[in-house]
C-alpha positions as CSV (number, residue, x, y, z in Angstrom):
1,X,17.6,23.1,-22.3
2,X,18.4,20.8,-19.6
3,X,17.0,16.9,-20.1
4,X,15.0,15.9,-17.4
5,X,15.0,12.2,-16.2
6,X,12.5,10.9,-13.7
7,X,14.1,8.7,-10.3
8,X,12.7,5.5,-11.5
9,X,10.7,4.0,-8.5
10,X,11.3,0.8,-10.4
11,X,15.2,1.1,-11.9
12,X,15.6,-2.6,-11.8
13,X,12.7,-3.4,-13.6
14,X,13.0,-4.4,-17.4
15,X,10.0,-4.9,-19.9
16,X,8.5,-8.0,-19.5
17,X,9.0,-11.4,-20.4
18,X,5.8,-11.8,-22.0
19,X,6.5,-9.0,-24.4
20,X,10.1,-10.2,-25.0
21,X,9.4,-13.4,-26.3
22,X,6.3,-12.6,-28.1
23,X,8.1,-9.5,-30.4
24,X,10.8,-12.0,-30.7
25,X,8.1,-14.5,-31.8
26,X,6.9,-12.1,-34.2
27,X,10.5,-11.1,-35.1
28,X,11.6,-14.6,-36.4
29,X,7.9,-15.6,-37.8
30,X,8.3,-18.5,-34.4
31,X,5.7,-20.3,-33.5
32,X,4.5,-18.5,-30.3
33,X,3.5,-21.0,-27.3
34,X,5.2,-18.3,-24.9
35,X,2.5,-15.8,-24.1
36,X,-0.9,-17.2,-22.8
37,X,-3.3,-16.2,-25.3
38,X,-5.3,-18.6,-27.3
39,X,-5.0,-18.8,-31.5
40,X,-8.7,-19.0,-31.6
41,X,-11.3,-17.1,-31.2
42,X,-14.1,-16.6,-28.1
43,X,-17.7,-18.0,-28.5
44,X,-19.9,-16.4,-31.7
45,X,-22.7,-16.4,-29.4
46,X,-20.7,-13.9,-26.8
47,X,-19.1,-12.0,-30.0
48,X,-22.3,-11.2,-31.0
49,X,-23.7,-9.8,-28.1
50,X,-20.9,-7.3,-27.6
51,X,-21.4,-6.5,-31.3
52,X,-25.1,-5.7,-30.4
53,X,-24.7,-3.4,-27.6
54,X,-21.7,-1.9,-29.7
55,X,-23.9,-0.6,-32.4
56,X,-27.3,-0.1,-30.3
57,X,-26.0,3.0,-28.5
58,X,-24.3,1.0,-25.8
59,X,-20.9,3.2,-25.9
60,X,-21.1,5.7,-22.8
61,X,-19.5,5.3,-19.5
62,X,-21.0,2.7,-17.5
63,X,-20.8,3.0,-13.5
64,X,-17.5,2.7,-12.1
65,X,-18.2,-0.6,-10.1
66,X,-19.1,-2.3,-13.8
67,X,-22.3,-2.6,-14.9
68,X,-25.0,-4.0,-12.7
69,X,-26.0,-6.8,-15.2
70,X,-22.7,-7.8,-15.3
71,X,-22.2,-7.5,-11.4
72,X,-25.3,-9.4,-10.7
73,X,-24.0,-12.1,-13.1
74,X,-21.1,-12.7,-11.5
75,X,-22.3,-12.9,-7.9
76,X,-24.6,-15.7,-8.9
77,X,-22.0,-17.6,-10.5
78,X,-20.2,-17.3,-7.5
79,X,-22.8,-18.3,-5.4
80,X,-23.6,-21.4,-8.1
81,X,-19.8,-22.5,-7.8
82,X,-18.5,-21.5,-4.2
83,X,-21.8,-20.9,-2.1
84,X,-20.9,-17.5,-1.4
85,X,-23.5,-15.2,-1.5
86,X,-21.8,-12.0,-2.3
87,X,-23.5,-8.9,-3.0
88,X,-23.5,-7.5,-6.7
89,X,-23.8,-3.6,-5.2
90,X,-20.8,-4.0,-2.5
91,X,-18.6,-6.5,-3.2
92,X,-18.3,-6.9,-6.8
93,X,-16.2,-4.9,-9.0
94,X,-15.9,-5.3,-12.9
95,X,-11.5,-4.2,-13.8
96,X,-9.6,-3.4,-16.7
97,X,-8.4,-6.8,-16.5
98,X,-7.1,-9.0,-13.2
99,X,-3.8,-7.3,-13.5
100,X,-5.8,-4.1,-12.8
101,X,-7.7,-6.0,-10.0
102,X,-4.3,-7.0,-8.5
103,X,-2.7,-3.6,-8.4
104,X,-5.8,-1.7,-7.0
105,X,-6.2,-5.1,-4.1
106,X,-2.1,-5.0,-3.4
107,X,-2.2,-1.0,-3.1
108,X,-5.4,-1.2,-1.0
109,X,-3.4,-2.9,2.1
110,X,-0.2,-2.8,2.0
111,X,1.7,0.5,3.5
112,X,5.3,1.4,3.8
113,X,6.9,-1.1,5.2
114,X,4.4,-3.9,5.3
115,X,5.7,-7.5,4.4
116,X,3.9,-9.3,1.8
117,X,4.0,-13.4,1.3
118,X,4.6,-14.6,-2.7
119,X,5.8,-18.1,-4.0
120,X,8.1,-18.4,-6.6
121,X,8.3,-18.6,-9.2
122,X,5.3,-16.5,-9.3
123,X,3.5,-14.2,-11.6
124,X,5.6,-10.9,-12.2
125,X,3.6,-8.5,-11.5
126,X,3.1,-8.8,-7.7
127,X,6.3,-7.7,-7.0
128,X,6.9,-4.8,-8.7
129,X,3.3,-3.4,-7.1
130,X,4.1,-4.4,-3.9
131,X,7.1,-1.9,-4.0
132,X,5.2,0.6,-5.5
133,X,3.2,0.7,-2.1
134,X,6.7,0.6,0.0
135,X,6.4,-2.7,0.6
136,X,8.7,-6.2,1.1
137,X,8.2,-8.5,-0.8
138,X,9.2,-12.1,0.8
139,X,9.7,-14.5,-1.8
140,X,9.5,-18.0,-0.6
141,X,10.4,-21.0,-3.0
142,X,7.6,-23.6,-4.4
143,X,9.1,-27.0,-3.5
144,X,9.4,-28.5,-6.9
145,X,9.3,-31.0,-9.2
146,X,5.3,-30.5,-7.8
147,X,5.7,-26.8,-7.1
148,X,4.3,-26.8,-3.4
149,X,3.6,-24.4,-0.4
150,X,6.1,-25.6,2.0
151,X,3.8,-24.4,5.1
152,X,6.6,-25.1,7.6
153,X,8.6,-22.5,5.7
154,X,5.7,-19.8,5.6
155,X,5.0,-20.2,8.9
156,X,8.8,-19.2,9.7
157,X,8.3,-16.3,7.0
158,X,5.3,-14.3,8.8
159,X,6.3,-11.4,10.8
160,X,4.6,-9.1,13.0
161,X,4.8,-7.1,9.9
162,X,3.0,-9.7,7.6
163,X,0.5,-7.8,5.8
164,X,-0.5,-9.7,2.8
165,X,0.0,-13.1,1.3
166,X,-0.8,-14.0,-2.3
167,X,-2.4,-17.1,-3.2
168,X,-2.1,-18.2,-7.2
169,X,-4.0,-21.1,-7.9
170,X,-4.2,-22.7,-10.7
171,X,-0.6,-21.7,-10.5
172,X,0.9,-19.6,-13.5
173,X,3.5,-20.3,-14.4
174,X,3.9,-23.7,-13.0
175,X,-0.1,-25.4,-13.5
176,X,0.1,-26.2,-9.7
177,X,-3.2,-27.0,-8.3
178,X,-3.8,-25.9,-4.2
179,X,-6.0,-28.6,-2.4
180,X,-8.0,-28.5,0.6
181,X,-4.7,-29.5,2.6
182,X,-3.6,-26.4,1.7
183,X,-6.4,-24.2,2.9
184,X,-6.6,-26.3,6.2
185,X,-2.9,-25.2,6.9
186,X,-3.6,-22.0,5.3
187,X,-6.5,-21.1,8.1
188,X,-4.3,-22.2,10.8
189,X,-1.5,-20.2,10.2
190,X,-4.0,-16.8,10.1
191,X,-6.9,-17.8,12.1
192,X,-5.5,-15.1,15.2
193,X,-3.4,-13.0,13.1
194,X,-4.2,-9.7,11.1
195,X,-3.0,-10.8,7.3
196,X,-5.0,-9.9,4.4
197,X,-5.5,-12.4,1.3
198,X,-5.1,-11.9,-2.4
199,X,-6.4,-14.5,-4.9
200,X,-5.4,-15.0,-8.3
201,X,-8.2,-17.2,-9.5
202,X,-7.9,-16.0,-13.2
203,X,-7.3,-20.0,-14.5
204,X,-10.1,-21.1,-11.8
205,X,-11.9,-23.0,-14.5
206,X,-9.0,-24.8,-16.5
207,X,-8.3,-27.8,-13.9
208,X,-7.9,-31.4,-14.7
209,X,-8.4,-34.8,-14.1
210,X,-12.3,-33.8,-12.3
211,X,-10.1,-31.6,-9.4
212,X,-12.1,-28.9,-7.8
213,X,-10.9,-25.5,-7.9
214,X,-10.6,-24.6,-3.8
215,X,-11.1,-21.1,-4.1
216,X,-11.3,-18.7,-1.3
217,X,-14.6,-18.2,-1.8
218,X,-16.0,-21.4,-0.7
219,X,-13.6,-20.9,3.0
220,X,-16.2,-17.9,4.6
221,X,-13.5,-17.5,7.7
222,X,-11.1,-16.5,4.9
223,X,-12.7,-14.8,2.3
224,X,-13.8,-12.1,5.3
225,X,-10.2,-11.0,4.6
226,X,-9.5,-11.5,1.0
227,X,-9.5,-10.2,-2.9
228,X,-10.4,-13.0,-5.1
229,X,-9.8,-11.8,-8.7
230,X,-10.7,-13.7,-12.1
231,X,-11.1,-12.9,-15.5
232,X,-13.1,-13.1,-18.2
233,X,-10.5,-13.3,-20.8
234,X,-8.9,-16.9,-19.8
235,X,-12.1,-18.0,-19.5
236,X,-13.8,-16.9,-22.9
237,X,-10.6,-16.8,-24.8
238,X,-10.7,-12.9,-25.4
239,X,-7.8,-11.9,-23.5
240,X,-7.8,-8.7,-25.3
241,X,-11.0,-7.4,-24.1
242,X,-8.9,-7.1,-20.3
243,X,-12.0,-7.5,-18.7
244,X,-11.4,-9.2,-15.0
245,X,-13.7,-8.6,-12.1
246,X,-12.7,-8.7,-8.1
247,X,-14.8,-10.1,-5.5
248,X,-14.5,-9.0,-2.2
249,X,-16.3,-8.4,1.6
250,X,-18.0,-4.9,1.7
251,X,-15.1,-3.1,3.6
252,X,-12.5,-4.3,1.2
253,X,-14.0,-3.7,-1.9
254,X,-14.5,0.1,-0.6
255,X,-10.9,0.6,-0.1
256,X,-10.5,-1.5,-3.4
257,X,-12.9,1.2,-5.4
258,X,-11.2,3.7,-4.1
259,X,-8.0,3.4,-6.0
260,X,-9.5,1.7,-8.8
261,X,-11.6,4.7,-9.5
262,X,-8.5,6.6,-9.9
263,X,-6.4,3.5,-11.9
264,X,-9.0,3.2,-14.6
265,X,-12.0,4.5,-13.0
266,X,-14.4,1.8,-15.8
267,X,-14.5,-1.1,-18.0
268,X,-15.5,-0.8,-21.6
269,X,-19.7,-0.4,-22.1
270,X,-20.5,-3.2,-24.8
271,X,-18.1,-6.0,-23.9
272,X,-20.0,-5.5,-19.7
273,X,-23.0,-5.8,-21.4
274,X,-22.2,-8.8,-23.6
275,X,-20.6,-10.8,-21.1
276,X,-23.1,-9.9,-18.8
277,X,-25.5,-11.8,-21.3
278,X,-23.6,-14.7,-22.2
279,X,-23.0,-15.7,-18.3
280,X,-26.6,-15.7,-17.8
281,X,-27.1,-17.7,-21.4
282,X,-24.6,-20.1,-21.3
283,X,-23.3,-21.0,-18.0
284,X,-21.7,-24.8,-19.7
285,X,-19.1,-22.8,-21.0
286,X,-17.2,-22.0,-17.8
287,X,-18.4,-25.3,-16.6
288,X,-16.9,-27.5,-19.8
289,X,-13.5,-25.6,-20.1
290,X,-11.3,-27.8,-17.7
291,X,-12.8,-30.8,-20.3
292,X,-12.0,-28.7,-23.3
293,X,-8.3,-27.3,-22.7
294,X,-7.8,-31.2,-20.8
295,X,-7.9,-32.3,-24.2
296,X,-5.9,-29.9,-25.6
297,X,-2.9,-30.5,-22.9
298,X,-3.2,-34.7,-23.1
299,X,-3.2,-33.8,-27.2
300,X,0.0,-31.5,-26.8
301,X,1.6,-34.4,-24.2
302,X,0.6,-37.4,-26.6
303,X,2.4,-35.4,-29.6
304,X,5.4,-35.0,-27.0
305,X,5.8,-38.5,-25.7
306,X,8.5,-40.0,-27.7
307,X,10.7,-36.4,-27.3
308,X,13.4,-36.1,-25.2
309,X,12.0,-34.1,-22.8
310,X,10.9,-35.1,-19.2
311,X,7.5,-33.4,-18.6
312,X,4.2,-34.0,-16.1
313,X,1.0,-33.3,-17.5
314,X,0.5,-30.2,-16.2
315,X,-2.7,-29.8,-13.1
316,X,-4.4,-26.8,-14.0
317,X,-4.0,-23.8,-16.3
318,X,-2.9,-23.8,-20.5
319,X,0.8,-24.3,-19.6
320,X,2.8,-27.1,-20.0
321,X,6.3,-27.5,-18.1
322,X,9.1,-28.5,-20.0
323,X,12.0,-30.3,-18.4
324,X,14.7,-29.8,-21.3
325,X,17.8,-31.2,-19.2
326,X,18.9,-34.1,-21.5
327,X,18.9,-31.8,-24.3
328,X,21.3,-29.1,-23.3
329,X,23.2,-28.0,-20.6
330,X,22.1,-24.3,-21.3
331,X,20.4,-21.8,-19.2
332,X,17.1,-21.2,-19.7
333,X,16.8,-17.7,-20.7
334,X,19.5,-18.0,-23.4
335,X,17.9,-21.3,-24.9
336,X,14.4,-19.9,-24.9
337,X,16.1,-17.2,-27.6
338,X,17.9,-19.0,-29.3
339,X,15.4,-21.5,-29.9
340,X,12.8,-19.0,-30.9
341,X,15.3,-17.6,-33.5
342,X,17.0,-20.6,-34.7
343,X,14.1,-23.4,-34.1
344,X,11.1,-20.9,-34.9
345,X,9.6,-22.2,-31.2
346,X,8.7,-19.5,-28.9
347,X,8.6,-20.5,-24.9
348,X,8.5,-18.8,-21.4
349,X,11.8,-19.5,-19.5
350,X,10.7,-20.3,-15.9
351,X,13.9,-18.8,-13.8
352,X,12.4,-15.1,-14.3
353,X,9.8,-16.0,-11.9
354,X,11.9,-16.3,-9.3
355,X,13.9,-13.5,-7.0
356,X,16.7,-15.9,-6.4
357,X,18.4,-18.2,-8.8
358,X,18.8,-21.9,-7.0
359,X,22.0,-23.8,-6.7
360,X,21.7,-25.4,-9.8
361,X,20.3,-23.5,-13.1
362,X,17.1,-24.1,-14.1
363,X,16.3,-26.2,-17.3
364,X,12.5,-26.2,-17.7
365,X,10.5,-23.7,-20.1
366,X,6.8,-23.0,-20.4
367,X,4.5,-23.8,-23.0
368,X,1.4,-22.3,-23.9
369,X,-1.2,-25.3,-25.5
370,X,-4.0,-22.8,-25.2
371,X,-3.6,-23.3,-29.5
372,X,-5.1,-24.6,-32.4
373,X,-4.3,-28.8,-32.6
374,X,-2.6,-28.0,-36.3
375,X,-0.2,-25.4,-33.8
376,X,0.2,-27.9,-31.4
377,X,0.8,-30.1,-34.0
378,X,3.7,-28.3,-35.5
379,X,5.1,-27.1,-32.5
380,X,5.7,-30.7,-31.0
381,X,7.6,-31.7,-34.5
382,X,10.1,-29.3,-33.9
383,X,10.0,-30.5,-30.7
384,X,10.6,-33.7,-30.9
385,X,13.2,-33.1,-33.4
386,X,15.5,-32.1,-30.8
């Protein structure tokens, strides 16, 4: 019998980084600061209430959209932190997780041939969906050390065939924080042209040093064009539930349901209900958790001080840039495995996030300090060993 083979729509893509480093993590018994999940567990209070619904008959499909508790939840804690008042019925909807939101919001606007704005290094899943739909991605870099939108350059990037551009902030996987100066140039750019807007706000509540988040949702000229996507598993530190929402105007959440009806078509019963509970019961926990994981990263920084490494604490998100230069001269990618297998440290090599490799190599890795402080703790002495 003849072996049939499929034409990969995706023959360049490889598995991803995050489930590289993390089997090899596993692998070599490493320390594992490369994927970004915490080591601890969400709130009791929030665990219980999914394990309530979960075993008081809770356990059918809910509505496709999410449940309506759940829905309403989230609309008023939109309206509490961005003055938007969005409605629960038409323009929220509860995903299998934000990567889920992303897909069905990238595959809702772009069409064959439509160019679609992303900053690298940036998240890798964009890309490959953006293809998937026939489109181009254009890959502009982040000016670093600071990882900034060089708005000169985007306004050189957009075409007539400009469908999309992605906005990441806080910025995975750099910690990059957008400001107000970049909304102002953001609005300018668009005001008179027809560009659509993704959001990835999943770290919206991990910034530091008493920055607001600027999220689309609080710019009503922009969010009339744009998908702002978040997720509850950053936030309560249950990343496994893969339970994100996406909040968009009526029109673009219709096209949005459309496809996600067919991606995943609901979220599971219990966990909607339970969230949908602990929103509405404890609204200091989204509020507190810049504080709480702003101690964690000056912790994980303090342990750091006296290594070799050349760091800035990072603005936003559970990652922490390392700049490993005056340790080795080798590339990223190869260091990052050899120091998992060799040093029993796990990390995220940085130059995968980007379409084109720079001049010079890249010598920073990415650490996740979203850990327990005896982790952290034992992570930085290998570190600082070096």
């Amino acid at each position: 019998m003849q072996t049939l083979s499929p034409v990969s729509k995706l023959a360049d893509v490889e598995t991803t980084i995050f489930t590289v480093m993390s089997a090899l993590a596993e692998r070599h018994s490493a320390i594992n600061l490369s994927q970004g999940f915490p080591d601890f567990d969400g709130p009791p209070e929030l665990l219980a209430r999914v394990q309530h619904y979960l075993t008081h008959g809770f356990n059918q499909y809910p509505p496709m959209a999410g449940v309506a508790a759940l829905r309403e939840a989230i609309a008023h804690k939109v309206a509490d932190l961005y003055s938007l008042r969005c409605s629960p019925v038409d323009e929220v909807t509860v995903t299998a997780g934000a990567t889920e939101a992303l897909f069905c919001a990238i595959a809702a606007v772009v069409n064959q041939g439509d160019e679609v704005i992303l900053f690298d290094p940036c998240y890798d899943s964009y890309d490959p969906v953006i293809r998937l739909q026939g489109g181009v991605p254009v890959h502009l870099p982040l000016l670093a050390p600071a990882y900034r939108v060089d708005w000169d350059m985007v306004s050189d990037a957009i075409s007539d065939r400009t469908r999309l551009i992605i906005i990441n902030t806080p910025h995975n996987p750099t910690g990059s924080v957008w400001d107000a100066d970049d909304m102002r140039a953001l609005q300018m750019l668009i005001e008179d042209k027809p560009i659509f807007l993704l959001g990835d706000e999943v770290y919206e509540h991990i910034i530091f040093d008493n920055v607001a988040h600027v999220s689309l949702c609080r710019y009503p000229d922009l969010y009339q064009r744009s998908f702002v996507v978040s997720s509850f598993g950053k936030t309560y530190h249950v990343t496994g539930w893969k339970v994100g929402y996406c909040v968009a105007p009526p029109e673009l959440t219709k096209e949005f349901r459309r496809i996600h009806q067919f991606v995943t078509f609901t979220v599971n019963t219990p966990v909607q209900h339970g969230l949908a509970d602990f929103l509405v019961a404890d609204p200091d926990h989204h509020n507190e958790l810049g504080r709480f994981y702003q101690t964690k990263r000056d912790y994980f920084c303090g342990l750091l001080a006296e290594s070799k490494f050349q760091f800035t604490p990072s603005p936003g998100t559970y990652f922490q840039l390392l700049d490993y230069s005056q340790l080795s001269a080798e590339g990223d990618v190869a260091l990052a495995r050899r120091w998992t297998e060799e040093l029993g440290i796990a990390a995220i090599p940085v130059s995968v996030f980007y379409q084109q490799a720079g001049p010079e190599p890249l010598s920073v890795l990415r650490f996740c300090f979203a850990k327990d402080n005896a982790t952290l703790e034992r992570a930085a002495e290998i570190l600082c060993s070096l």
